[in-house]
C-alpha positions as CSV (number, residue, x, y, z in Angstrom):
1,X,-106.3,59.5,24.7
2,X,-105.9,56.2,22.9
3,X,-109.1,55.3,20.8
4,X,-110.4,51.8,22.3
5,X,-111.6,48.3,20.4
6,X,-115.0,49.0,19.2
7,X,-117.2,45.8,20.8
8,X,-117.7,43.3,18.3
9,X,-115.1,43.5,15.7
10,X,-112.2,40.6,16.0
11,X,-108.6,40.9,14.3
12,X,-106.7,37.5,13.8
13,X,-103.6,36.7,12.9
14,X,-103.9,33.6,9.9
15,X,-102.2,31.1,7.6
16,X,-102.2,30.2,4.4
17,X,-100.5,26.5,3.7
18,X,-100.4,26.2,-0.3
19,X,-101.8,22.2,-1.0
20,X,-101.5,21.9,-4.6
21,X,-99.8,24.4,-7.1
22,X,-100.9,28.2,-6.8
23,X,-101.7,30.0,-9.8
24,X,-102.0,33.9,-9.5
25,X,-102.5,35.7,-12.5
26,X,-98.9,36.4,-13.4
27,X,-100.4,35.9,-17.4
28,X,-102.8,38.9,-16.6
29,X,-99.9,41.4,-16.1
30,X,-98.9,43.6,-19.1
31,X,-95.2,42.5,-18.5
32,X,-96.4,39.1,-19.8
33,X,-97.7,40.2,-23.0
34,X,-94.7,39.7,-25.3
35,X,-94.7,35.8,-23.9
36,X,-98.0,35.2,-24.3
37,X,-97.9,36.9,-27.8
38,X,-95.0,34.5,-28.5
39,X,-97.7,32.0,-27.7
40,X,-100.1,33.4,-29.7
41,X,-97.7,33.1,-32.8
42,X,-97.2,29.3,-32.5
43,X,-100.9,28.6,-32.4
44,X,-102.1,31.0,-34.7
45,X,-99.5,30.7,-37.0
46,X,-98.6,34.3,-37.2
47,X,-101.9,35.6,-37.7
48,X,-101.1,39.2,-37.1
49,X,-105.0,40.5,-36.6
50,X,-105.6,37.9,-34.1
51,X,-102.3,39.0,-31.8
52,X,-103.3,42.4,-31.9
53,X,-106.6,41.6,-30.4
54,X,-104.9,40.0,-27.6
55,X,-102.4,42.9,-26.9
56,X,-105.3,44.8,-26.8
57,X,-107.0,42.7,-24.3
58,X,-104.3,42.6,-22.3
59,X,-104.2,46.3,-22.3
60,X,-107.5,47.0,-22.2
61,X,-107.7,44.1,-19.1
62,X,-105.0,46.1,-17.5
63,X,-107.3,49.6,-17.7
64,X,-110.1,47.9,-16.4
65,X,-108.4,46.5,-13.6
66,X,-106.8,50.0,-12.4
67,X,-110.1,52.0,-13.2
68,X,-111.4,49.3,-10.9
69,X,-109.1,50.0,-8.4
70,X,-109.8,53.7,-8.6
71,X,-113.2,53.3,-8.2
72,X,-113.1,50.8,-5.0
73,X,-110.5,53.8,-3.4
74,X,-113.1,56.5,-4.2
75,X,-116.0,54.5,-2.8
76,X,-113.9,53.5,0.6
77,X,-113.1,57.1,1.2
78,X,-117.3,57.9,0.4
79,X,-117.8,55.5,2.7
80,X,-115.1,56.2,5.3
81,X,-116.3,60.3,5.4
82,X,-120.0,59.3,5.6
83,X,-119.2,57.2,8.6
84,X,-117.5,60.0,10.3
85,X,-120.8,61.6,10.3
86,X,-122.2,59.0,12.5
87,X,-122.8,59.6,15.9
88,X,-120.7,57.0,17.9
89,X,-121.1,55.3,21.0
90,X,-119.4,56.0,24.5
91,X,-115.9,55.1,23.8
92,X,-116.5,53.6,20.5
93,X,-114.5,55.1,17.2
94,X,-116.0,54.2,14.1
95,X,-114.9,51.3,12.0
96,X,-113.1,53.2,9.6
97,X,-111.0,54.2,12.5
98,X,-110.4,50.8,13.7
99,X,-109.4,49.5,10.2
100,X,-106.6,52.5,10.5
101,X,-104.6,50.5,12.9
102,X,-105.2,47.4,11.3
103,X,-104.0,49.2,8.1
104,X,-100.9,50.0,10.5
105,X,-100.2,46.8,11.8
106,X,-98.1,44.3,10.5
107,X,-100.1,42.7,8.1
108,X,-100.1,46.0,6.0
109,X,-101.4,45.4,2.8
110,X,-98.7,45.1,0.2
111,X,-101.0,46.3,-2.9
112,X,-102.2,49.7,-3.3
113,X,-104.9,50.8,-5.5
114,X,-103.5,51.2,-9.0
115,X,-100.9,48.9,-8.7
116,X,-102.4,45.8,-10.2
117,X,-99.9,45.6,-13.3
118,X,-97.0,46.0,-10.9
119,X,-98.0,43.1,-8.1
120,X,-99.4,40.8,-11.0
121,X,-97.2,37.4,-10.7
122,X,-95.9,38.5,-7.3
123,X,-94.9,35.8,-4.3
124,X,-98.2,36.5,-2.7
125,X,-101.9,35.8,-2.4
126,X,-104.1,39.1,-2.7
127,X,-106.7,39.9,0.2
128,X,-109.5,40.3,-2.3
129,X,-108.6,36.4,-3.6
130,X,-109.2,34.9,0.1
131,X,-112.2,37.2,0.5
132,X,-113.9,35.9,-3.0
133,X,-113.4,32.4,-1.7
134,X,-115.0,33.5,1.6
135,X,-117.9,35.2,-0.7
136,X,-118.4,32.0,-2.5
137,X,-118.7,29.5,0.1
138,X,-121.4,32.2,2.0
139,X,-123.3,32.6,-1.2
140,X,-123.3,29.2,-1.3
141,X,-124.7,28.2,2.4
142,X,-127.2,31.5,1.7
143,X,-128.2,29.1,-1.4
144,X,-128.5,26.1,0.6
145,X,-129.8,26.7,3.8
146,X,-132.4,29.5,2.8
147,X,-133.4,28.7,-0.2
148,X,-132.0,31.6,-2.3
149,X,-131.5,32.4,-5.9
150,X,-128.0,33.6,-6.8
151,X,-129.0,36.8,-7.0
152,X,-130.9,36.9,-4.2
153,X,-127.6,35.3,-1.5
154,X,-125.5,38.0,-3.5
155,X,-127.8,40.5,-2.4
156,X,-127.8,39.2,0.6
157,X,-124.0,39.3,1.6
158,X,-123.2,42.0,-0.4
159,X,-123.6,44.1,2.4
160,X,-122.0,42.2,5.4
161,X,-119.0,41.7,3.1
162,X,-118.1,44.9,3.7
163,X,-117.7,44.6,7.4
164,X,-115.3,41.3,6.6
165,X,-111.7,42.7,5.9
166,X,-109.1,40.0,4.6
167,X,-105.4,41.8,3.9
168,X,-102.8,40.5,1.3
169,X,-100.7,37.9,2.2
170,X,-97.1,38.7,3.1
171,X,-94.0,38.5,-0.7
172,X,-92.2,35.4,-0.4
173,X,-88.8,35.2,-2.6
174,X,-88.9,34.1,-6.2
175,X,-87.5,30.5,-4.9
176,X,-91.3,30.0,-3.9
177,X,-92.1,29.8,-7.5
178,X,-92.1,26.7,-9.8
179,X,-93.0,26.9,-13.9
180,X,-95.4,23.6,-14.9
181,X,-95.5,22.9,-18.3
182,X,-99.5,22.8,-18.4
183,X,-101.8,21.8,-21.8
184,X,-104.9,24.0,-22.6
185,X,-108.4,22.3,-22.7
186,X,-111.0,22.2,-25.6
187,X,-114.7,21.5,-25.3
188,X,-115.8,18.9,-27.4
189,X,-119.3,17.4,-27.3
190,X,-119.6,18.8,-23.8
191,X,-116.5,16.9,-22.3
192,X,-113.7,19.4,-21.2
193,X,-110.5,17.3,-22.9
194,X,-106.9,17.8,-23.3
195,X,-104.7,18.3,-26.5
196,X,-103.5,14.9,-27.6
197,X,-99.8,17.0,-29.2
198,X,-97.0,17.4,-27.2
199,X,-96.1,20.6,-28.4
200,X,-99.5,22.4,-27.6
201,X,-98.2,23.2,-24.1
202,X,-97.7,26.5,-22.4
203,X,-94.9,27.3,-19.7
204,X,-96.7,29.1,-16.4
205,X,-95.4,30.0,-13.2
206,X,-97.0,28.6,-9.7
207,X,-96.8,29.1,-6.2
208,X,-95.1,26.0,-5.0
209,X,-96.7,23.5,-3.2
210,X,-95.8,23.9,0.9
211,X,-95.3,27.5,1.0
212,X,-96.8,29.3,4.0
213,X,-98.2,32.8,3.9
214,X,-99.8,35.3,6.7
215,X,-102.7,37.5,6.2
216,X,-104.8,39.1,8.9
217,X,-108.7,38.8,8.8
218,X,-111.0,41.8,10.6
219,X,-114.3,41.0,11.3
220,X,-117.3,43.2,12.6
221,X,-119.9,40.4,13.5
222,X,-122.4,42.9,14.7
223,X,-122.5,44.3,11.1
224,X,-121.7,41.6,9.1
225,X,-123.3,38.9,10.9
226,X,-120.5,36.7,10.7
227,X,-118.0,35.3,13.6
228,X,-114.8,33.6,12.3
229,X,-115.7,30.3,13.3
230,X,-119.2,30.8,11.3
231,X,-116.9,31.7,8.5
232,X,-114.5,28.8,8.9
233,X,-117.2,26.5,9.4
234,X,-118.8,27.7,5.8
235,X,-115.4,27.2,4.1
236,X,-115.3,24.1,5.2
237,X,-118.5,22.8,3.9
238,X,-118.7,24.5,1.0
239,X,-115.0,23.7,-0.6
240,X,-114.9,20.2,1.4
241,X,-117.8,19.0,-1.0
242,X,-116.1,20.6,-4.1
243,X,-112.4,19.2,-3.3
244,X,-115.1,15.5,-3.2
245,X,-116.4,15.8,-6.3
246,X,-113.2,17.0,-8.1
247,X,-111.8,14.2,-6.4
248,X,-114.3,11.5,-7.9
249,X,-114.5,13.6,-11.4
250,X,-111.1,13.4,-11.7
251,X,-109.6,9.9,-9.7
252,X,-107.6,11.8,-8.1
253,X,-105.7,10.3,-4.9
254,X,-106.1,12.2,-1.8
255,X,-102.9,13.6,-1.1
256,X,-103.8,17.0,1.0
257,X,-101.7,17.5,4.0
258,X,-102.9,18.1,7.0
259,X,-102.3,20.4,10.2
260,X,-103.8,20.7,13.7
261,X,-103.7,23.4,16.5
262,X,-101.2,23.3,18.9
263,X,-102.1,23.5,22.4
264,X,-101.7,26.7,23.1
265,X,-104.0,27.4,20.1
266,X,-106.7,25.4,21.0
267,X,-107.0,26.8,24.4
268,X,-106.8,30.1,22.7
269,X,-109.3,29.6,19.8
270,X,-111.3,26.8,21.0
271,X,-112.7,27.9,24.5
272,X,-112.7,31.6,23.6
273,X,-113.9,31.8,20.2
274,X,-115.0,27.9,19.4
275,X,-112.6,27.8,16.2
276,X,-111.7,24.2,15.5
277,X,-112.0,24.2,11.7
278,X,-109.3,23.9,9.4
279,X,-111.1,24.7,5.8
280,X,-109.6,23.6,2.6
281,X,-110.2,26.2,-0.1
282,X,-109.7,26.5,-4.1
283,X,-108.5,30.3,-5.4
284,X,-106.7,31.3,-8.6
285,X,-107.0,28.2,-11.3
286,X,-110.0,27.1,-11.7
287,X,-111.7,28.4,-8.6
288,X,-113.8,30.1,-11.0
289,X,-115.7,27.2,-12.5
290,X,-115.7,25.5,-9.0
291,X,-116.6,27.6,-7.1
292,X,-118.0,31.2,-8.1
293,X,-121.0,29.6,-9.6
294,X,-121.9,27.5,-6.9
295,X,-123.3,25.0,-9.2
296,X,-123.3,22.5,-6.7
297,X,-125.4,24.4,-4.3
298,X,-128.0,25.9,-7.0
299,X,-128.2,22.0,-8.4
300,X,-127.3,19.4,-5.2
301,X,-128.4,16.6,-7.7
302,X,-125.2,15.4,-8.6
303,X,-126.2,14.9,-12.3
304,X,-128.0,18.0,-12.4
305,X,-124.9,19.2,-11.0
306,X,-123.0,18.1,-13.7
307,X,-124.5,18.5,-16.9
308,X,-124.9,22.5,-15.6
309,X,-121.2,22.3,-15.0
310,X,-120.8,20.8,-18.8
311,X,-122.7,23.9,-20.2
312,X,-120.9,26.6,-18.2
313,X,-117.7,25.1,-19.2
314,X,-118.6,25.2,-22.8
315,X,-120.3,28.8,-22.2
316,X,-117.1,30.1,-20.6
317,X,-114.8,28.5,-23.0
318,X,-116.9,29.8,-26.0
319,X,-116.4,33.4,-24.8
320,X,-113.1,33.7,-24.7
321,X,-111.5,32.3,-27.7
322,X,-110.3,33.2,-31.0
323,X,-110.0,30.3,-32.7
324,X,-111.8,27.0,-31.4
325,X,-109.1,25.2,-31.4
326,X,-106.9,27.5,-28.8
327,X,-107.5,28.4,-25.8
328,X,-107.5,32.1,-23.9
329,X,-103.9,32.8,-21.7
330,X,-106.1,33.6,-19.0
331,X,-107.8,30.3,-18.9
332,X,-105.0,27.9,-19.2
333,X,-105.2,28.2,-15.4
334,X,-108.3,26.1,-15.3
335,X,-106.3,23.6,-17.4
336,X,-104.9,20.2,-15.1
337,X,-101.5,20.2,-13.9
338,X,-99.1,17.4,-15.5
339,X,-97.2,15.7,-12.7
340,X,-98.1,12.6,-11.9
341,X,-97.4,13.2,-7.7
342,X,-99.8,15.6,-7.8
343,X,-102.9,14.0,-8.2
344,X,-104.8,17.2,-7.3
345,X,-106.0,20.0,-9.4
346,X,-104.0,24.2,-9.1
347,X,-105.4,26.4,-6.1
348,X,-105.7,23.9,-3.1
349,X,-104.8,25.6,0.4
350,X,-106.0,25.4,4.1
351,X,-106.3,28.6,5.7
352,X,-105.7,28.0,9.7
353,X,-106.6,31.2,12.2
354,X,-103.1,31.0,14.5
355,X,-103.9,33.8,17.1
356,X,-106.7,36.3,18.0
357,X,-105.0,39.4,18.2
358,X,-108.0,41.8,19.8
């Protein structure tokens, strides 16, 4: 006997439309090492202690992230064999069992646990990097709407988020990738600035522009709380007001494409489910300091927002440098792309639900 939908929980199909240059991470992989240490040399002018220390934060990066990834598989499975133990309902598997056939379907997950090194850099958008953009922009209307201290909205969704399943996207070819020659960024006096020499630049490798990726999104909104179009309807509130005040920080032209549901769609998501969102959203460079914070919820005063922005930035750039005059590998992604068309910071995409598949 086939095991049936358990009420509540929602599978849909989605896309990913890249708006602006994607940055992934491919610096964080260990297979970069050797150019970022080539890097290194130029800045540091040969200073062997100081490229040690970043071979061994690279490595010791790499650990972490596989330890991590160790310790989310052993925590799943926990989790999975206490919810076995649960009574179900009349003709109701659990969710474990559920997420078993999602696991089967199509939108398999291309990244297994321990496999960070060899996916870093990859043609695709990880689950977890579409999920921490969902995470923000909750934690954010948590913040707004009730009132809540960051810790207390994390606290808050930490539990739901685990009834909201987002997989990778699918590998597109390496023709899908374009290097930008990008400059680092300095604090000084507050002000985030660029490097006035042409030859401070660093080589990195993007996600173009227009490329279009699936992922699947599973949702138990008795559990978590959440529908999709509650979801979609956060994102696009929450990132709509960022992508504004980039926009104005910056003077940047509004050049972000934009797409609408075809008809069958419409009928399909807009009568049954209400979805008629199309959410802009920021992941990989400089999602970080936009977003994760949520500065602009904790401080809506625009020049409160600010001068808290100014001291993270300096905070964030503090930590993670060697010298003050060079910038960490893994923060040049923060750093403004230089190409005059794009008048739009890295990490820009729209996420569109296509079908409801059960």
């Amino acid at each position: 006997m086939s095991e049936t939908k358990p009420q509540n929980i929602c599978s849909y199909e989605m896309k990913l439309y890249v708006l602006s240059p994607l940055f992934i991470g491919d610096g964080e992989s260990i297979k970069g090492i050797k150019s970022e240490v080539d890097f290194r040399k130029k800045i540091l002018k040969k200073d062997k202690q100081r490229i040690e220390q970043w071979i061994n934060y690279f490595t010791n990066f790499a650990e972490l992230k596989r330890n991590e990834a160790d310790k989310e598989k052993q925590n799943r499975n926990r989790a999975q064999r206490y919810e076995r133990r649960i009574p179900k309902e009349a003709n109701q598997p659990s969710l474990s069992g559920y997420l078993r056939f999602i696991k089967d379907s199509e939108f398999k997950p291309n990244k297994k646990p321990g496999d960070f090194i060899q996916t870093a850099g990859r043609g695709y958008v990880p689950g977890s990097s579409i999920k921490g953009a969902i995470r923000t922009a909750l934690i954010a209307e948590l913040i707004r709407e009730k009132k809540l201290s960051v810790t207390e909205a994390e606290a808050e969704l930490k539990e739901a988020m685990k009834y909201i399943q987002v997989t990778d996207t699918n590998i597109c070819p390496e023709t899908k990738f374009v290097r930008y020659r990008i400059k680092p960024q300095k604090i000084i006096d507050n002000k985030q600035v660029g490097y006035s020499s042409r030859n401070f630049t660093v080589d990195k490798k993007f996600l173009k522009d227009g490329t279009i990726l699936t992922f699947g999104i599973t949702i138990d909104e008795k559990r978590s709380g959440y529908t999709l179009k509650r979801i979609l309807e956060g994102l696009d509130k929450h990132y709509g007001q960022v992508l504004q005040e980039n926009k104005e920080a910056l003077g940047n032209k509004d050049n972000i494409r934009t797409h609408d549901y075809t008809e069958e769609q419409k009928q399909n998501l807009t009568k049954k489910d209400g979805i008629t969102k199309l959410p802009n959203i920021n992941i990989g460079g400089q999602s970080g300091f936009n977003t994760k914070i949520v500065l602009c919820a904790v401080h809506p005063d625009n020049h409160e927002y600010m001068a808290a922005k100014k001291k993270i930035l300096a905070e964030k750039f503090g930590q993670h440098v060697h010298d003050r005059a060079a910038l960490a590998p893994r923060y040049l992604k923060f750093a403004e792309i230089h190409e005059p068309e794009h008048g739009l910071t890295p990490g820009w995409c729209r996420i569109v639900a296509v079908k409801k598949l059960c």
